[in-house]
Structure formats: C-alpha cells, structure tokens
TORTIMAR-89279 format. One record per residue (C-alpha): residue number from 1; residue in three letters; x, y, z. Coordinates in pm, whole numbers, plus 50000, padded with zeros to 5 digits. Each point is the difference from the previous one (the first is absolute). Layout:
# TORTIMAR-89279
NUM|ALA|X|Y|Z
...
***
This chain:
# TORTIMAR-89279
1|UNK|27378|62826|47680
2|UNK|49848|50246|49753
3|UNK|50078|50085|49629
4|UNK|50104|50335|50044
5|UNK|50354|49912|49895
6|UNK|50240|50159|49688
7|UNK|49933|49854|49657
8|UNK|50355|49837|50061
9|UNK|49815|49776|50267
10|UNK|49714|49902|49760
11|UNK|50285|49882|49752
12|UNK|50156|49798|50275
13|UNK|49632|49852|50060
14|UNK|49983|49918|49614
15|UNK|50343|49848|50039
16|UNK|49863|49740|50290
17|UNK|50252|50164|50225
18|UNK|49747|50120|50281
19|UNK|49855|49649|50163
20|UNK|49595|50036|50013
21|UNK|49947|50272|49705
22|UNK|49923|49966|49645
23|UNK|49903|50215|49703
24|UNK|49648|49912|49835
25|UNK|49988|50124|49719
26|UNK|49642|49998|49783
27|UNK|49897|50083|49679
28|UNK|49706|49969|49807
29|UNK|49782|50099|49672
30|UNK|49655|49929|49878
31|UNK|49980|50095|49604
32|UNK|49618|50006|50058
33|UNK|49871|50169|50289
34|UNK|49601|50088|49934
35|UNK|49704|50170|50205
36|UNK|50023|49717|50304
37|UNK|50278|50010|50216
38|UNK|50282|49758|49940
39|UNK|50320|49891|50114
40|UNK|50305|50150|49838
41|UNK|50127|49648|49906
42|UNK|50058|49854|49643
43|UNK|49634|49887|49950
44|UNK|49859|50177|50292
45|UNK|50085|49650|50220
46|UNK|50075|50012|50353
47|UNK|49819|49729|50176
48|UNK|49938|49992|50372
49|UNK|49862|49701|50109
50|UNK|49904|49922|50364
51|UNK|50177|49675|49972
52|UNK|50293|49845|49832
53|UNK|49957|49892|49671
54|UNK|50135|49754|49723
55|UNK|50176|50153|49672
56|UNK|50092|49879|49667
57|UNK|50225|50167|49782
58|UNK|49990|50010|49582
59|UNK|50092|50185|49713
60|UNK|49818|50055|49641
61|UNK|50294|49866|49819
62|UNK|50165|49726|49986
63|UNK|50308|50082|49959
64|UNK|50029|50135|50355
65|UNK|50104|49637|50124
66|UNK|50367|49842|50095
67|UNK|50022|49865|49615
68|UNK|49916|50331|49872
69|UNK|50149|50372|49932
70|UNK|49749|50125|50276
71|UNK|49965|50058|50320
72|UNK|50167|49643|50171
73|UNK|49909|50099|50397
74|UNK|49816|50290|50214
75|UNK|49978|50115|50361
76|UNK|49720|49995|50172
77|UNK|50028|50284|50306
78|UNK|49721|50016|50266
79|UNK|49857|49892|50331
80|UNK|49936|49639|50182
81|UNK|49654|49961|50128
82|UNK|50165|50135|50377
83|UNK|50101|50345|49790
84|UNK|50384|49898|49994
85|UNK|50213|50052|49691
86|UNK|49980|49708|49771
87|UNK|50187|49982|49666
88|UNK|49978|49706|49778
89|UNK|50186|49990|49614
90|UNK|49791|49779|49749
91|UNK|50084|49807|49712
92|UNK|49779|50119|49682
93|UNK|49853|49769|49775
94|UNK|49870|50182|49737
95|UNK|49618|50039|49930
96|UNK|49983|49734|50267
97|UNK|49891|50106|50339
98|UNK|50264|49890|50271
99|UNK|49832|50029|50369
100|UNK|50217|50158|50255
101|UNK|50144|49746|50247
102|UNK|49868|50318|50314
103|UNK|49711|50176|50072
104|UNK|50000|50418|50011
105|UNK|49760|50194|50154
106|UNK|50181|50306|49858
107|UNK|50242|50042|49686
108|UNK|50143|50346|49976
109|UNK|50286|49870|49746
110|UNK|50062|49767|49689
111|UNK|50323|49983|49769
112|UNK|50144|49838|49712
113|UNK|50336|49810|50206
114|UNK|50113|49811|49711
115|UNK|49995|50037|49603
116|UNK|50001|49783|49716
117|UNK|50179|50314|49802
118|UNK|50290|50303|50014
119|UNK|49711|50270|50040
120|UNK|50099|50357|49864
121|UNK|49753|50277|49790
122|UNK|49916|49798|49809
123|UNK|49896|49661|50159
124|UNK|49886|49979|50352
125|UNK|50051|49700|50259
126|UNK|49627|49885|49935
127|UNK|49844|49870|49737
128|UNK|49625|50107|50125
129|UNK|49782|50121|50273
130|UNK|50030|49814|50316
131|UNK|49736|49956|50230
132|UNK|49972|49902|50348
133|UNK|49656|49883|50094
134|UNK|49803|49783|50233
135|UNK|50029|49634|49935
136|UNK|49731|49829|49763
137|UNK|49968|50342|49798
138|UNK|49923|50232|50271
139|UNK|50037|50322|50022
140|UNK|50322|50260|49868
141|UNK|50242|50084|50320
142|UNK|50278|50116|49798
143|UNK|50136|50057|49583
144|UNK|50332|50064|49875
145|UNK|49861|50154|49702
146|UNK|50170|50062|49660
147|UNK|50063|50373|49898
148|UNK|50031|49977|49655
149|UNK|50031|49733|49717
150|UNK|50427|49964|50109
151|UNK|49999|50084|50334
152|UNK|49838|49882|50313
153|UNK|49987|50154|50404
154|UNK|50180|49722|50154
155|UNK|49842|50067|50303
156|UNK|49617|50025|50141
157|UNK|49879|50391|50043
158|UNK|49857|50037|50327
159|UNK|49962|50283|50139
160|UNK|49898|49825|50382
161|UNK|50137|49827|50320
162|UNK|49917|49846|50271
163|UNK|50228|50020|50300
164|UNK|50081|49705|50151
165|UNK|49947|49864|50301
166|UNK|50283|50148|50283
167|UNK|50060|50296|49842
168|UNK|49935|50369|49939
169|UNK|49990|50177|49650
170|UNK|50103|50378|50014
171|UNK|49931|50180|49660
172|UNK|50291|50186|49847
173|UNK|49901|50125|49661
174|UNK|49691|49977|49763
175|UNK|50019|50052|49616
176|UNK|49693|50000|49697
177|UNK|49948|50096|49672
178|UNK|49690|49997|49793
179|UNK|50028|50017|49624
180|UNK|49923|50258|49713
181|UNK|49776|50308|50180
182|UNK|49762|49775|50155
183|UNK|49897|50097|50405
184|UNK|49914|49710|50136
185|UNK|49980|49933|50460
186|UNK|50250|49783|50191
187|UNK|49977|49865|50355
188|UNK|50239|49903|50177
189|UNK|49892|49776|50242
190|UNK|50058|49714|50313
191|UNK|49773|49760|50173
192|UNK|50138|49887|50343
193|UNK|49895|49646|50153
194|UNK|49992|49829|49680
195|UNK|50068|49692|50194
196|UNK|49617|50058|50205
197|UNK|49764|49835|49792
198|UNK|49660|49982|50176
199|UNK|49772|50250|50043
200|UNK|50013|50261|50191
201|UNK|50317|50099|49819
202|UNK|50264|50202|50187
203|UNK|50162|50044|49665
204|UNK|49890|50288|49824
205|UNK|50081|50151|49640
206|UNK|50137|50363|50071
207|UNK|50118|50251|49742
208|UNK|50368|50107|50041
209|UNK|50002|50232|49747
210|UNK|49750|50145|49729
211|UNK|50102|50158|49625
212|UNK|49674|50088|49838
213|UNK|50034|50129|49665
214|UNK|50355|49923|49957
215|UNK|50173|50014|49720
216|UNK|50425|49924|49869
217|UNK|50231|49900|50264
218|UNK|49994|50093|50349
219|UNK|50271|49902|50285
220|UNK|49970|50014|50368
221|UNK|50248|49923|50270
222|UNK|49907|49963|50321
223|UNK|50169|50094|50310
224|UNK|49728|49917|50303
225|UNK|50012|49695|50119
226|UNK|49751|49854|49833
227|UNK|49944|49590|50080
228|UNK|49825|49665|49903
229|UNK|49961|49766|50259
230|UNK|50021|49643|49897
231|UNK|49729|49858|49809
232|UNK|49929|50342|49820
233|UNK|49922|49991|49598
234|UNK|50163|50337|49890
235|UNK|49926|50135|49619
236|UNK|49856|50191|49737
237|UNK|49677|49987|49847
238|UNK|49861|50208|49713
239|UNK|49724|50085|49803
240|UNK|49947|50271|49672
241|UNK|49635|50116|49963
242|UNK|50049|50142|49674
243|UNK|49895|49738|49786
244|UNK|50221|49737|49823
245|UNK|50298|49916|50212
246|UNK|50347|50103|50152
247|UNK|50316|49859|50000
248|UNK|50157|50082|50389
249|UNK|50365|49865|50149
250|UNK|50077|50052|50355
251|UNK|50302|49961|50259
252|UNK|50088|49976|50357
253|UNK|50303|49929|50229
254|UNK|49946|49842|50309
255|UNK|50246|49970|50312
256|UNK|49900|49606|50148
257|UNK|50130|49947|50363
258|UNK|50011|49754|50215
259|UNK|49727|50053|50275
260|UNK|50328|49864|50249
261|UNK|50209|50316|49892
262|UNK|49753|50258|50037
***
C-alpha cells in the first residue's frame, strides 16, 4: 500500500484509524550554525552511535524537580539497541543527574510530560535547559532549551530520524527558514544500514536534496515515492560560510508503515 491517498486519508492516519501508519512529524533549529557542517538540532546534537548507549537526564535549575515550579517529568522518544521504538518518561531531579533506567542507540524526541506550573506567555513548563546526555557526563544527545528569560521549548528541536526497524519512511513535505538575509547551504540527507557496523559498510551517506545559497523559507512537497528503508538516519545538516553564524529551523512529515502492510 502506497501514500498516494487524499489528505482526508492522512488525517485518518493522524487519527490512529488506519492500522500500520503513522505521521512523523520532525522539527528542528540550530541558533548557531557556522563554516562546518552541523546538524539542524538545538545544539547541533544528533548522536549516532554504533551501539546502544546509557543516558542521564538533568536540568540547570533546580527548580525543574517534583517539589518545584519546573519541569516535574519528560519523555524520552528513541530506539532500543535492535532499532525498535522505545519510549521511557523520567522523573527530574533538578541539577541532579537521574540515569535512564534503558539504553538508546537513537533519540529523535524529548518532552516536558509533566509541570510543576500553569504555563502561559509568560511562564513556561520548565524552569531551565534540560539535557539528555551519556551517563557519567558524556556527551549532549538532546536539550529542551529555554527561548527566552519566561518561556521555554518544551520539547527537544531535532530536525532527524531514524526509522525503525520493520518499517518504511515515505517523505511527505519538507519546510526551512534561515534568518535575517543570510544564504547559508542545507542538505538533506539519509544513511541506510545504520544497523551494519563493521567495515566494509553497506551503509552509505547520500544527499537527498541540496539548497546552496539559500536564504528565507522554502517548502517542498513531494509526490514520488520517495522511501527509507529501516535503519535509515534521515535529516538536515547545514553550514554558513560567511563568517559568524546562522540561526536555521527545519521540518519534515513522514508517512511510517508497517513493512507487513506494504
């Protein structure tokens, strides 16, 4: 079964009416995009290890705790170490790192699931930024990063997936904006076989799509049937070669299917 359906379907699919097919929907921004190339994350972090790994979550306040106005809980979305969804919610504690009870070999996804406060304009479900990193003080996976002083994203800014394994990824849309007049180049790319890790490698980095010199806000929808096998990283990366830095949000839809229903 292929996408090629009315938008009526897709809602239906949204609505977890059509058994096998979901909506993926990613989105992503880097404030600070230089000369090397660079995820389109919050941060620039997308890590993709060649073996499961353990994660500790934390925030720089300590207020985002269950005794405190912050943050109380976030979801943790990614992949097992045999590439199968895995989501896990965590209990904050603070500046206090609290290790994840699984290990990820991908995270595409991290939210604030429970607050300490009645958010609005002017006060946001999280006291801080929240980061998601490899046990011990490893390295960043994932932020939900504060926006301004009052307000904070609720929700990690990745602009990357990984499909999972038995299923297929068909793109639907792709969305970016880069700010002020700047021109800076996106790739949009995939890397099948993530799951082969010795060399020689039958997965190989290919570019889906190249914007050099872009510049405002660009959207594509796309009606081949273009697919991701299981195991494939899909994203952007970016870099801006004019000197100082960039600040670049991206967005795609994906239709997920069941490998059984195709």
């Amino acid at each position: 079964m292929s996408y090629f359906g009315t938008t009526d379907w897709l809602v239906q699919v949204s609505k977890g009416q059509v058994p096998g097919h979901s909506i993926v929907h990613q989105f992503g921004k880097n404030t600070a995009v230089g000369s090397n190339l660079a995820p389109v994350c919050n941060g620039g972090n997308y890590q993709t290890p060649t073996a499961a790994a353990s994660l500790e979550i934390l925030s720089d306040q300590a207020q985002d705790q269950p005794a405190g106005n912050g943050a109380h809980k976030v979801t943790v979305q990614g992949l097992d170490s045999s590439w199968n969804v895995q989501t896990e919610e965590v209990t904050l504690s603070g500046t206090t790192p609290v290790a994840l009870s699984n290990q990820f070999i991908r995270v595409f996804g991290m939210y604030v699931s429970e607050s300490g406060r009645y958010a609005n304009q002017a006060q946001a479900s999280q006291r801080g930024t929240l980061t998601l990193r490899g046990a011990g003080g490893g390295a960043t996976w994932s932020t939900i990063p504060t926006i301004t002083t009052n307000f904070g994203a609720g929700e990690s800014l990745i602009g990357a997936y990984t499909v999972p394994a038995g299923y297929t990824a068909f793109i639907l849309s792709q969305i970016f904006s880069i700010d002020g007049n700047k021109s800076a180049n996106l790739y949009f790319f995939n890397r099948s076989d993530a799951n082969d890790v010795s060399s020689p490698y039958t997965g190989v980095m290919k570019a889906q799509s190249i914007y050099t010199g872009a510049s405002s806000v660009y959207q594509f929808e796309h009606k081949a049937n273009e697919s991701y096998s299981e195991y494939t990283d899909i994203g952007f990366l970016a870099n801006y070669t004019s000197g100082g830095t960039a600040s670049i949000a991206v967005e795609f839809e994906l239709l997920l299917i069941e490998n059984t229903y195709l």
